[in-house]
C-alpha positions as CSV (number, residue, x, y, z in Angstrom):
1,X,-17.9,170.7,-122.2
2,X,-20.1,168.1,-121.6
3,X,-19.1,164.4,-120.5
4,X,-17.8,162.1,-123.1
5,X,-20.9,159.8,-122.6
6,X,-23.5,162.9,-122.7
7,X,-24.3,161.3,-126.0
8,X,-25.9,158.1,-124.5
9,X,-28.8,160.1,-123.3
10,X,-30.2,159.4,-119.3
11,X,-30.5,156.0,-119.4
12,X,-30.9,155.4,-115.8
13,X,-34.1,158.0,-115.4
14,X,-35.6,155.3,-118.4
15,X,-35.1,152.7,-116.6
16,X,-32.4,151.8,-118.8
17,X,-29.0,149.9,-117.6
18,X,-25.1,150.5,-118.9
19,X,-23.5,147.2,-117.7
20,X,-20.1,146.4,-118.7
21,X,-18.8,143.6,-120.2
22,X,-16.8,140.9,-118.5
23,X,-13.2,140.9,-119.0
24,X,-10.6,137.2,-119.1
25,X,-7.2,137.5,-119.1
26,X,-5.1,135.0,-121.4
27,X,-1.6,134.1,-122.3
28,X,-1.2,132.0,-124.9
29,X,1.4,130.8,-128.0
30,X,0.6,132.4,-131.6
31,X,1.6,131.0,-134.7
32,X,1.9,133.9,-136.8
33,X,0.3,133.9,-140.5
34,X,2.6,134.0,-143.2
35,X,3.1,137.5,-143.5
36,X,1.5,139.7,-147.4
37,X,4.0,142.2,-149.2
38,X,4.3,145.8,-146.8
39,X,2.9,144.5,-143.9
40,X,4.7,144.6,-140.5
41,X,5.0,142.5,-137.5
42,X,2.2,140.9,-135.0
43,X,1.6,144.5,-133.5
44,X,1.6,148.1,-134.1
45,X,3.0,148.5,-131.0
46,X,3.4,147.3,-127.4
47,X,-0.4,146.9,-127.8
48,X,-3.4,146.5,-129.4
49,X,-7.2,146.1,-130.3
50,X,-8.0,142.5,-132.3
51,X,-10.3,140.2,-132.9
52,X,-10.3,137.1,-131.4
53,X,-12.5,133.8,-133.3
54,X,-13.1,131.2,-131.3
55,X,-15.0,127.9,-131.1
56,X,-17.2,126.9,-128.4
57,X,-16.1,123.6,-126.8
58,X,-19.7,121.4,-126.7
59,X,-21.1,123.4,-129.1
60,X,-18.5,124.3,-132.3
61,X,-20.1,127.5,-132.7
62,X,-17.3,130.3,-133.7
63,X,-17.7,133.6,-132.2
64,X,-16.0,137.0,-132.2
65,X,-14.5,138.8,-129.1
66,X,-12.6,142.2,-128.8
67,X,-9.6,141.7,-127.7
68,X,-6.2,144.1,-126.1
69,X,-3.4,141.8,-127.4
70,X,0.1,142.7,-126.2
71,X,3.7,141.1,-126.6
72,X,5.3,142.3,-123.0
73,X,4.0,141.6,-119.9
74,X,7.0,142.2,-117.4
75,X,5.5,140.5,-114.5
76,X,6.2,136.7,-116.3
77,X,8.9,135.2,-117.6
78,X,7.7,133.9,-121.3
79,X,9.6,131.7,-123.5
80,X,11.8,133.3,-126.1
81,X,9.4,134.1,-129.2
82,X,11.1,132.8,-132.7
83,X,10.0,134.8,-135.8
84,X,6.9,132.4,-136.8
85,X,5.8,132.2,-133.0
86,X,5.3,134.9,-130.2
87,X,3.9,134.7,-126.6
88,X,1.1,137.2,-126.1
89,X,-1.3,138.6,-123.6
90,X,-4.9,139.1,-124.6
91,X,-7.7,141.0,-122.7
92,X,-10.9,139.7,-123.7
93,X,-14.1,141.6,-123.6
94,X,-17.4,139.3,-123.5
95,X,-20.2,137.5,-121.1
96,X,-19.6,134.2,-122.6
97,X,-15.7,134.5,-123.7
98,X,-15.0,131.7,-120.6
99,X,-16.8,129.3,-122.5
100,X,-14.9,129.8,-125.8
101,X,-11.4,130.3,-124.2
102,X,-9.9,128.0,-121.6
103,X,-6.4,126.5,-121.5
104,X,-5.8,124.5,-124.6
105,X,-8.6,125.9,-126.7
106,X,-7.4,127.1,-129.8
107,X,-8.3,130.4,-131.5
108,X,-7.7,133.2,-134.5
109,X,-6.2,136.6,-134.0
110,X,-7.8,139.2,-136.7
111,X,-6.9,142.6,-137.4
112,X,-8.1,143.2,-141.0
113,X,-6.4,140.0,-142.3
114,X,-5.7,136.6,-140.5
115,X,-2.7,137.4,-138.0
116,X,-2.1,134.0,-137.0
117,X,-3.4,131.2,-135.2
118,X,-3.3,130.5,-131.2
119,X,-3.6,128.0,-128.6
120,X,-4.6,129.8,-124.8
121,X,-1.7,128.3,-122.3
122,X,-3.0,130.4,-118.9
123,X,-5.8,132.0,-118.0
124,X,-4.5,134.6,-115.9
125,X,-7.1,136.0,-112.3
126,X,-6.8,139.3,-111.6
């Protein structure tokens, strides 16, 4: 069975590059959206993929990132969430995500609807 990227072609005998994508790590405080008729919580699970809109801070341009959001992260001790408000952890995949997310910026969380709105409180180095 060939590789899972066999697909891509031989980009490297083009001259062709496969860079990946720079990677922040957030916490921040989410104020959830009121929540629609059969819809569940924040999260599917202990994680997940979303969408994260923010607004450049000189600019005001909005722009999209992918984004791993999770509720746990064992290794700090959050605040106690309340139903309308939950700590998470977001992963955020893009080149220019540092200039759209910094302590105290604010943010959207997306995943098919508005999930709620955010305000970064860390940025977290790994």
């Amino acid at each position: 069975m060939p590789p899972r990227w066999a697909h891509l072609g031989n980009f490297a005998q083009e001259g062709l590059a496969i860079r990946e994508m720079k990677r922040y790590k957030y916490r921040a405080t989410v104020t959830l959206a009121p929540r629609q008729a059969g819809r569940s919580g924040l999260l599917p699970g202990p994680a997940c993929r979303m969408v994260v809109r923010a607004a450049h801070r000189e600019t005001h341009a909005s722009k999209l990132f992918s984004a791993l959001v999770s509720t746990g992260d064992s290794s700090w001790q959050a605040p106690v969430s309340t139903p309308d408000h939950v700590v998470v952890t977001l992963v955020v995949l893009g080149d220019t995500a540092g200039d759209y997310l910094a302590p105290g910026e604010e943010f959207d969380l997306w995943r098919g609807r508005n999930v709620g709105h955010g305000t970064i409180t860390q940025r977290i180095f790994v």
